[in-house]
KEGU-609493 format. One record per residue: z, y, x of N, C-alpha, C, CB in turn. Coordinates in steps of 0.2 Angstrom, whole numbers. Atoms other than C-alpha are relative to their C-alpha. Last residue first. Glycine has a CB too. Example, Ala and Ser with C-alpha at 12.3 -4.5 7.8 and 13.67 -1.06 7.14 Angstrom:
// KEGU-609493
  n.pz  n.py  n.px ca.pz ca.py ca.px  c.pz  c.py  c.px cb.pz cb.py cb.px
    -1    -6    -4    36    -5    68     3     5    -4    -7     2     2
     0    -6     4    39   -22    62     0     6     4     6     0    -5
// end
This chain:
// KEGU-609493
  n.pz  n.py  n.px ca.pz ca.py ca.px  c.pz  c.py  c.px cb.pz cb.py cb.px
    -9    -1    -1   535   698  -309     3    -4    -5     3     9    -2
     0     5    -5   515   695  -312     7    -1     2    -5     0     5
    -1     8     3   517   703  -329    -1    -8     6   -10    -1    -7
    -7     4     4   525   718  -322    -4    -7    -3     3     6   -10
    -5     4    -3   512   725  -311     4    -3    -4     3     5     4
     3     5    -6   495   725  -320     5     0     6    -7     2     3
     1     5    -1   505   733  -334    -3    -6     6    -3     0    -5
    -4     6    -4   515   746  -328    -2    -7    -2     8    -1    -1
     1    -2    -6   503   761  -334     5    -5     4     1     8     1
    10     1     1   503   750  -351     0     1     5    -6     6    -6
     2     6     1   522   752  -351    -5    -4     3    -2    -1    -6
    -1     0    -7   523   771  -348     0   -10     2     9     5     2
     5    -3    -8   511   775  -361     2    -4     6     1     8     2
     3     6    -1   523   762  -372    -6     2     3    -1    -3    -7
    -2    10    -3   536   771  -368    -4    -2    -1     4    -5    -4
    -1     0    -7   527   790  -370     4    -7     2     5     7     2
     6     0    -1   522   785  -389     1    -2    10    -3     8    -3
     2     7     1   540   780  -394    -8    -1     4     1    -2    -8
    -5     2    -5   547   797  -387    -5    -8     0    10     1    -3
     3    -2    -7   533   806  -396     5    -4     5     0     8     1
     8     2    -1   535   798  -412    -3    -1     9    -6     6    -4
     1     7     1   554   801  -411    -7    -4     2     1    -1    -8
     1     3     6   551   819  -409     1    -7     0    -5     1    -2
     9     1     1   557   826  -391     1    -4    -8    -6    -6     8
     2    -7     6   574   834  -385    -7    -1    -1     2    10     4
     5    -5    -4   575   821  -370    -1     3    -4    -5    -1     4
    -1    -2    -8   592   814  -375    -5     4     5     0    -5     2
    -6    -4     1   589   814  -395     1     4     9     8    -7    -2
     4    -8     2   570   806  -391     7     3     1    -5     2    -8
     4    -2    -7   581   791  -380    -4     6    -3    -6    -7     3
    -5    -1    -5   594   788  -396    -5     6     7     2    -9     3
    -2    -6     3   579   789  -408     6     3     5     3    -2    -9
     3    -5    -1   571   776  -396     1     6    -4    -5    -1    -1
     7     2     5   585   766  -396    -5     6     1     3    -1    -9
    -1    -6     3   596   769  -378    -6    -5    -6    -2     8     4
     1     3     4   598   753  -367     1     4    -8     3    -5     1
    -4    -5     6   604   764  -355     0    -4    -4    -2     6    -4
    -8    -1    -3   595   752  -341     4     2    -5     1     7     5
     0     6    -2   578   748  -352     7    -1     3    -7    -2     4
    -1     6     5   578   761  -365     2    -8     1    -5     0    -3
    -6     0     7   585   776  -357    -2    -8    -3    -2     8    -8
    -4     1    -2   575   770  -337     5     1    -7     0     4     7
    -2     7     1   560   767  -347     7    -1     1    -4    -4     6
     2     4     8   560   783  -357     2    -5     4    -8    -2    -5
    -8    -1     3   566   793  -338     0    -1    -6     3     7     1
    -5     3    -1   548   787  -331     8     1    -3     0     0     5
     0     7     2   541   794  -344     3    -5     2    -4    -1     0
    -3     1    10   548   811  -344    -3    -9     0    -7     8    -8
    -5     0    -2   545   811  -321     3    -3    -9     2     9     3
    -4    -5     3   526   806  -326     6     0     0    -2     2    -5
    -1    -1     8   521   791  -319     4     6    -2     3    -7    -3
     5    -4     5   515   789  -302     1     0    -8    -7    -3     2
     4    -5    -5   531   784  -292    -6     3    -3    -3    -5     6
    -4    -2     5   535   769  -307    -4     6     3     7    -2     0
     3    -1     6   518   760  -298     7     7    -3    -2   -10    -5
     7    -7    -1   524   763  -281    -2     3    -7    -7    -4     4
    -1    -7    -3   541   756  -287    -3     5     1     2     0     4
    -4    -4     4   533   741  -294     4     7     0     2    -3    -1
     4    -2     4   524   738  -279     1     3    -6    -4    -4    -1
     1    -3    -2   540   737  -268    -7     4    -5     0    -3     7
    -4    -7     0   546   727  -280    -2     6     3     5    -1     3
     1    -1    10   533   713  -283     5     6     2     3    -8    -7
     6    -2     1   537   712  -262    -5     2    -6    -2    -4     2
    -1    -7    -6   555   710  -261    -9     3    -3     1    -4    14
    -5    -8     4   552   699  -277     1     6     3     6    -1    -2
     3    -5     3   540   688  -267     2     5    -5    -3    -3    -2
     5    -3    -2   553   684  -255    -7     4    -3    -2    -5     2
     1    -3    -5   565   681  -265    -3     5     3     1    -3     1
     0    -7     6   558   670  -276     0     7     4     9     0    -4
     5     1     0   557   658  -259    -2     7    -7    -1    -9    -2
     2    -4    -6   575   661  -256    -9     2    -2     0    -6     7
     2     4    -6   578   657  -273     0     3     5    -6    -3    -1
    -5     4     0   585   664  -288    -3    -6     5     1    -2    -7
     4     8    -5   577   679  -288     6    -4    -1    -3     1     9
    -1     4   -10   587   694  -298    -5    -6    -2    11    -3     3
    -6     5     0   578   704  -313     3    -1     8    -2    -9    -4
     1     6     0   561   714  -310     5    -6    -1    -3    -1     4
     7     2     4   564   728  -323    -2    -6     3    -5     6     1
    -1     3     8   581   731  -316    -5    -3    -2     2     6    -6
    -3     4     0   574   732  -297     3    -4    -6     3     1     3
     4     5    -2   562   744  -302     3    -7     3    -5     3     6
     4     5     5   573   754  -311    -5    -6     0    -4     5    -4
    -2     4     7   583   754  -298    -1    -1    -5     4     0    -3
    -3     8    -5   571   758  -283     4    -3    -8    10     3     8
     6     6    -1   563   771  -295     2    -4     1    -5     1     5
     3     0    -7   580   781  -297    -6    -5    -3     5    -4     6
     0     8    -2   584   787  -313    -3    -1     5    -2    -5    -5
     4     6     2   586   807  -313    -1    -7     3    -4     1    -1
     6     2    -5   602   816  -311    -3    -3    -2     0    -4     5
    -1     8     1   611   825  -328    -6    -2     7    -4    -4   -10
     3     0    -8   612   845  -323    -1    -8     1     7     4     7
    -4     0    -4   610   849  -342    -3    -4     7     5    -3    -3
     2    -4    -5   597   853  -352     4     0     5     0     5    -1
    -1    -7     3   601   845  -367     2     6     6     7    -1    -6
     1     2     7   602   828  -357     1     8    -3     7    -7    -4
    -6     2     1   592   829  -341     2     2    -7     5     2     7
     0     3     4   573   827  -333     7     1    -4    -3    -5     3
    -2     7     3   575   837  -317    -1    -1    -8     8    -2     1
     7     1    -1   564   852  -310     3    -7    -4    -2     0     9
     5    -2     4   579   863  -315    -8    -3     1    -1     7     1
    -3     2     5   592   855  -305    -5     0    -6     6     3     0
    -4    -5     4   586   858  -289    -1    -4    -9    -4     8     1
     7    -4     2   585   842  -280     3     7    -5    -7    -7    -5
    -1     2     8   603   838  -271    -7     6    -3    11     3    -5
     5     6    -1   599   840  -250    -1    -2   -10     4    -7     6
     8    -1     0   607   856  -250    -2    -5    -3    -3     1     5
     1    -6     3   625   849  -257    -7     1     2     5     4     3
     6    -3    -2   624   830  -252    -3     7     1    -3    -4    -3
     0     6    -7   641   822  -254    -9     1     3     1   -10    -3
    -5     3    -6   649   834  -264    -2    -2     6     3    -5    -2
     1    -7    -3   631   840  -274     5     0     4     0     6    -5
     7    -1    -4   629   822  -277     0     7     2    -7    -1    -4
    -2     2    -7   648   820  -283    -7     0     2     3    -6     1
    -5    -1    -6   646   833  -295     2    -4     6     5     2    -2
     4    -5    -4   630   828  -302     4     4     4    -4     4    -4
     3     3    -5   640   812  -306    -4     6     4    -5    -6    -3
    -3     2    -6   653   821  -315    -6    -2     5     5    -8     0
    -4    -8    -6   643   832  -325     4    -3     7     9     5    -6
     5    -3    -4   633   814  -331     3     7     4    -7     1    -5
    -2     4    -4   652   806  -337    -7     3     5     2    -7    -3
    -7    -2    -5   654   823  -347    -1    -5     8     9    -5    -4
     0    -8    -1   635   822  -355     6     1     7     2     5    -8
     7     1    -1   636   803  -360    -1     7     4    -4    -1    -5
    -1     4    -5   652   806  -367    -5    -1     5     3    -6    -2
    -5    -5    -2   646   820  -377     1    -3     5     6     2    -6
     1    -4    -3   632   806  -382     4     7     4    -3     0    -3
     3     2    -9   642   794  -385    -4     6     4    -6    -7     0
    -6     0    -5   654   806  -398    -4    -3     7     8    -6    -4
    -3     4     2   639   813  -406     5    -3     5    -4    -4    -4
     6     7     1   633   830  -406     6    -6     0    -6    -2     8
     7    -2     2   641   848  -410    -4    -6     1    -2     7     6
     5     6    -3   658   839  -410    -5     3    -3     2    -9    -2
     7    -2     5   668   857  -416    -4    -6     5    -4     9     0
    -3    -8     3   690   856  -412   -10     1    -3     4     8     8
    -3     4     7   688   835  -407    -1    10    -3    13    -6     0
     5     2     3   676   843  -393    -1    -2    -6    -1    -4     3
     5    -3     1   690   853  -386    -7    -4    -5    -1     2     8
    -1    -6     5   701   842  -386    -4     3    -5     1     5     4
     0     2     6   693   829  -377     3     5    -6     4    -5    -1
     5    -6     3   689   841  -363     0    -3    -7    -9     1     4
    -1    -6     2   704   831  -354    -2     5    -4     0     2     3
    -6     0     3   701   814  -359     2     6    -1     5    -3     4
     2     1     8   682   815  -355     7     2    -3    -3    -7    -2
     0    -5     2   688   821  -337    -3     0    -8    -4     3     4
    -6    -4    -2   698   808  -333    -2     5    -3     3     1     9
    -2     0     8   682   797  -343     7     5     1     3   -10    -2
     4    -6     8   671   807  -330     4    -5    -3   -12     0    -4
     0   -10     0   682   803  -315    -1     0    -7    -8     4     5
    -4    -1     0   682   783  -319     4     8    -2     0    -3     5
    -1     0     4   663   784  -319    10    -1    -5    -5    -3     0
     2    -4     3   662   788  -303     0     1    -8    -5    -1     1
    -4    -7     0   674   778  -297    -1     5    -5    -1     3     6
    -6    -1     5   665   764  -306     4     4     3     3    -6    -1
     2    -2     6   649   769  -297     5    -2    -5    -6    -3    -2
     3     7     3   655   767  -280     0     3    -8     5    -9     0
    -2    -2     7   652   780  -267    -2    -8    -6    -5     9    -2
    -6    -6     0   650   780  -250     4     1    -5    -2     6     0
    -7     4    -5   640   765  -248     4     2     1     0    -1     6
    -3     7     3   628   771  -262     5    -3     3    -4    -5     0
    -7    -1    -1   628   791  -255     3    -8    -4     3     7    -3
    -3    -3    -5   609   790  -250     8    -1     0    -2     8    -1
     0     8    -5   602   778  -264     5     4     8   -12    -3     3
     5    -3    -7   607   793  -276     0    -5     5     3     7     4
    -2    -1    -5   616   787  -292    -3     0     7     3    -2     0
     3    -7    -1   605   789  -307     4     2     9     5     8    -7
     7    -1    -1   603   769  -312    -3     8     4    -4     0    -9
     4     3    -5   620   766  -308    -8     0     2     2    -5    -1
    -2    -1    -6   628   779  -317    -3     0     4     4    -4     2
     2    -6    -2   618   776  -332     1     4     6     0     3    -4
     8     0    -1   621   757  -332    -2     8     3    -4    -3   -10
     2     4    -7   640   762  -331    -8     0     2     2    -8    -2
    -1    -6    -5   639   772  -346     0     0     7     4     3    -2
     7    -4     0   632   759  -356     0     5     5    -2     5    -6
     5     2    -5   646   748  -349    -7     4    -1    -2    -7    -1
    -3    -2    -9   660   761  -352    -6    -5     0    11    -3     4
     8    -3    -4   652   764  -370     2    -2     5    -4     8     1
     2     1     4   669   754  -383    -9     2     4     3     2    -6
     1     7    -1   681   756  -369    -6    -4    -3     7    -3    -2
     3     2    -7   680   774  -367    -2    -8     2     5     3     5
     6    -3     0   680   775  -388    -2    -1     8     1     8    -3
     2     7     4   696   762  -388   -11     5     1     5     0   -12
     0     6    -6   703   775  -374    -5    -5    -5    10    -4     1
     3     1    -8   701   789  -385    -2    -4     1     4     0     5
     8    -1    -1   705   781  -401    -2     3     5    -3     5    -4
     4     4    -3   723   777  -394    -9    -1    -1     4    -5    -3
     0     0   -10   731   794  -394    -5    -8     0    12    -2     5
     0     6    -4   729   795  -414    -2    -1     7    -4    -4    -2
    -8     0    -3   735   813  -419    -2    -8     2     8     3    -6
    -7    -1     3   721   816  -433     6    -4     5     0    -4    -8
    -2    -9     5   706   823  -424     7    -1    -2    -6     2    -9
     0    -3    -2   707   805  -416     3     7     0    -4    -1     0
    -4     2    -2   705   796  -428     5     4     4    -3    -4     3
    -4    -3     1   692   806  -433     9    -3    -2    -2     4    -5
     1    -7     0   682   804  -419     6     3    -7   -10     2     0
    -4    -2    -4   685   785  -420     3     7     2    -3    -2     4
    -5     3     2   678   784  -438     5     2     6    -1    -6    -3
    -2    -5     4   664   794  -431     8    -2    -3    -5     1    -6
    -2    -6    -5   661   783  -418     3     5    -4    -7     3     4
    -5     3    -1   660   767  -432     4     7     5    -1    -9     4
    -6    -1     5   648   776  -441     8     0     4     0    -7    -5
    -1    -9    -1   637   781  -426     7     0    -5   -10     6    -5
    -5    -6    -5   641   763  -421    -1     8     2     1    -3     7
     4     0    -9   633   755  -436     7     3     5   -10     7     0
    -2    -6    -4   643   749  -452    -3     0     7     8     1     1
// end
């Protein structure tokens, strides 16, 4: 059994008057959905805001719109979740930054929605691990900063493949689903965006 199965089995769980699928369903993504939080949340309001509030909200609000979703699940249950807990986040950026929040329609997001996109910084920090030395360290501040440059020129859609498959840890049918593209084409643009990171990643 995969976990499209196992989601579904939740979903009509659900449907049929079980209170506890919910929760078993928020408990079953909350780290994926974390990862995605943390990869979109705006370096500006980090101190302000922690990414398990954030995601806290969107399951308050998953609970409520559940309803609704059990009555015609047009996609599948993570993704829906995935969708709720991204509505929150772009509501606490437009909270805590109102102008200053890019327009919405220049972004990368899931079925068109107002979803932020993955930061450089944190994908580039994901991508080189933590140091484990002072000495590490040091050259990791520095492998970072290049990395970032490097992410910085890569098409907005390709960077937002690394950040689904390497943060999200989305599969590549997952990660096409989310940017409304073919399978082929999803898997092509990752290993484009790879290639345009090789002569920084292998010395990291």
């Amino acid at each position: 059994m995969n976990d499209s199965d196992d989601d579904q089995q939740l979903v009509d769980r659900a449907r049929g008057g079980d209170d506890s699928a919910a929760g078993e369903a928020l408990v079953r993504h909350r780290a994926r959905l974390r990862r995605m939080v943390e990869a979109r949340l705006d370096h500006r309001i980090r101190g302000r805001v922690d990414p398990s509030d954030v995601l806290q909200d969107g399951f308050v609000d998953a609970v409520a719109k559940l309803p609704a979703y059990l009555a015609d699940p047009k996609i599948p249950l993570f993704f829906w979740l995935r969708l709720v807990v991204g509505e929150r986040l772009a509501k606490v950026h437009r909270d805590h930054l109102g102008a200053q929040v890019r327009n919405a329609g220049r972004e990368v997001s899931l079925y068109r929605g107002p979803m932020p996109t993955a930061s450089s910084a944190a994908l580039a920090a994901h991508l080189l691990g933590k140091a484990t030395s002072p000495t590490q360290a040091a050259v990791r501040a520095e492998r970072l900063v290049r990395l970032q440059e490097a992410l910085n020129t890569l098409d907005p859609l390709d960077r937002e493949i690394l950040s689904l498959r390497h943060f999200e840890e989305l599969t590549h049918a997952e990660a096409a689903r989310v940017l409304e593209i073919g399978e082929a084409a999803a898997a092509k643009r990752y290993i484009r965006a790879l290639k345009r990171l090789k002569d920084v990643l292998p010395a990291s």
